[in-house]
C-alpha atoms as a printed R data frame, in Angstrom:
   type eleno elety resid chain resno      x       y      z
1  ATOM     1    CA   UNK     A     1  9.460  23.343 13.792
2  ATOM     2    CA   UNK     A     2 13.192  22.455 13.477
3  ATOM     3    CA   UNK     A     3 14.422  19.147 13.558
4  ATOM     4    CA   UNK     A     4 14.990  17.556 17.301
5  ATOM     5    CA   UNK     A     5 19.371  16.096 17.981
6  ATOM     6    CA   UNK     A     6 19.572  12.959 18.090
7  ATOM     7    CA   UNK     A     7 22.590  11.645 20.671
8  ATOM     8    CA   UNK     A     8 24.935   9.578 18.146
9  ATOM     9    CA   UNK     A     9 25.756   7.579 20.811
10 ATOM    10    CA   UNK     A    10 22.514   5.796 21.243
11 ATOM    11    CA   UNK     A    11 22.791   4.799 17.740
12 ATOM    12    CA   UNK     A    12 25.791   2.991 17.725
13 ATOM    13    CA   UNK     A    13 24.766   1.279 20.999
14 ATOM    14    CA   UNK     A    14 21.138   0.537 21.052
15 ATOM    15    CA   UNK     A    15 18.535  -1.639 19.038
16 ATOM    16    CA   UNK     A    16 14.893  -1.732 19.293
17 ATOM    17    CA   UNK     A    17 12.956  -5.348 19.259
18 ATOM    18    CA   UNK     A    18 10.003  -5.427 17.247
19 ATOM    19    CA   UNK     A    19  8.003  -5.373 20.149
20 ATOM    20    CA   UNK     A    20  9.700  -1.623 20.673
21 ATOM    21    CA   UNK     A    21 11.661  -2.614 23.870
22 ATOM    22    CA   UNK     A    22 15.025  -1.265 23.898
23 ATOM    23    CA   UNK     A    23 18.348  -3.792 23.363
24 ATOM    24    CA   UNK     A    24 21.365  -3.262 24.470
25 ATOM    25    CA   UNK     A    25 25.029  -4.697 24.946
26 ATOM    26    CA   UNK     A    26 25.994  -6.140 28.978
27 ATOM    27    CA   UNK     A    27 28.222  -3.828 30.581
28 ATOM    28    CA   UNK     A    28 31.378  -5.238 32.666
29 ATOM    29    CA   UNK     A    29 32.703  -7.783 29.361
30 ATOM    30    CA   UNK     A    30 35.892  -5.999 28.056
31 ATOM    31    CA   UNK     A    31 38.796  -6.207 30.637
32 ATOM    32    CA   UNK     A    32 39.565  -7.279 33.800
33 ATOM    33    CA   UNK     A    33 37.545 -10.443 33.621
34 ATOM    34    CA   UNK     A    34 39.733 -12.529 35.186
35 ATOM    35    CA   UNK     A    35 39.014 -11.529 38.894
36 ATOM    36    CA   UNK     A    36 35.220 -12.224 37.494
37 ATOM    37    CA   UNK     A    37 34.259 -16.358 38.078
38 ATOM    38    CA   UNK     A    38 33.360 -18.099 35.282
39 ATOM    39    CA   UNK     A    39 29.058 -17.572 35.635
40 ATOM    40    CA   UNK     A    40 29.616 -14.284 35.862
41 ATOM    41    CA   UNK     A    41 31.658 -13.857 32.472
42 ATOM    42    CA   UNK     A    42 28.432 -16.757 31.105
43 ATOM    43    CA   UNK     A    43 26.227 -14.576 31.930
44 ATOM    44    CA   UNK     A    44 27.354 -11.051 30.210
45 ATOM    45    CA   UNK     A    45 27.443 -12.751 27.030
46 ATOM    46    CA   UNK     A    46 25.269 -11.457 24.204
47 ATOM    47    CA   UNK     A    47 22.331  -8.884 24.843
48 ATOM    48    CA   UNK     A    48 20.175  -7.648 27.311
49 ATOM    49    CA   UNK     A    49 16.864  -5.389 27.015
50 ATOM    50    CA   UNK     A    50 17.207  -2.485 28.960
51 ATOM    51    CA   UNK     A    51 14.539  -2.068 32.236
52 ATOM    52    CA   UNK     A    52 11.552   0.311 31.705
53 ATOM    53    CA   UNK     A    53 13.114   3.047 33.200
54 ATOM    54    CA   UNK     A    54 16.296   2.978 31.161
55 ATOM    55    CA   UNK     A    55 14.597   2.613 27.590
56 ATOM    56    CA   UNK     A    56 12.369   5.697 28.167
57 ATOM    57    CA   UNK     A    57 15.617   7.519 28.793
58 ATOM    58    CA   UNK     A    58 16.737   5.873 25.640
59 ATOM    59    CA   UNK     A    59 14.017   6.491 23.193
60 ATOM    60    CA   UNK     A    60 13.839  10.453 24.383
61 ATOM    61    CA   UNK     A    61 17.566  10.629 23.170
62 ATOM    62    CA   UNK     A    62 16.899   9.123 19.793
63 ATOM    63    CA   UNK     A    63 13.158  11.121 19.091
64 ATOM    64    CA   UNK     A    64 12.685  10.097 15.508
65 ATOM    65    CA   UNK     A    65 13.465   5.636 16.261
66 ATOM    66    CA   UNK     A    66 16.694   3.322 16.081
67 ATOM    67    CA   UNK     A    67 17.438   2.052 13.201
């Protein structure tokens, strides 16, 4: 059987926890924050895990794990 692609792209942008959920960076943090109140900009800080439906997207682009 040949080898399955991988999407580079989840790579770069995805982590898995050891309990094999899916984290990920906050969207809506990089520009144009300042018609965003101050909880909102709180709140996007760090890293979120992804909802079930998003990670099993996630792992079926990246077949063989994340790093």
């Amino acid at each position: 059987m040949p080898k399955l692609k991988t999407k580079s792209g989840v790579k770069k942008r995805f982590k898995l926890t050891a309990t094999g959920k899916v984290k990920m960076g906050v969207a809506g943090k990089r520009h144009r924050l300042i018609s965003h109140n101050a909880k909102y900009i709180r709140q996007q800080r760090g890293t979120k895990v992804a909802a079930p439906g998003d990670a099993r997207h996630v792992k079926g682009w990246a077949p063989y794990g994340l790093d």
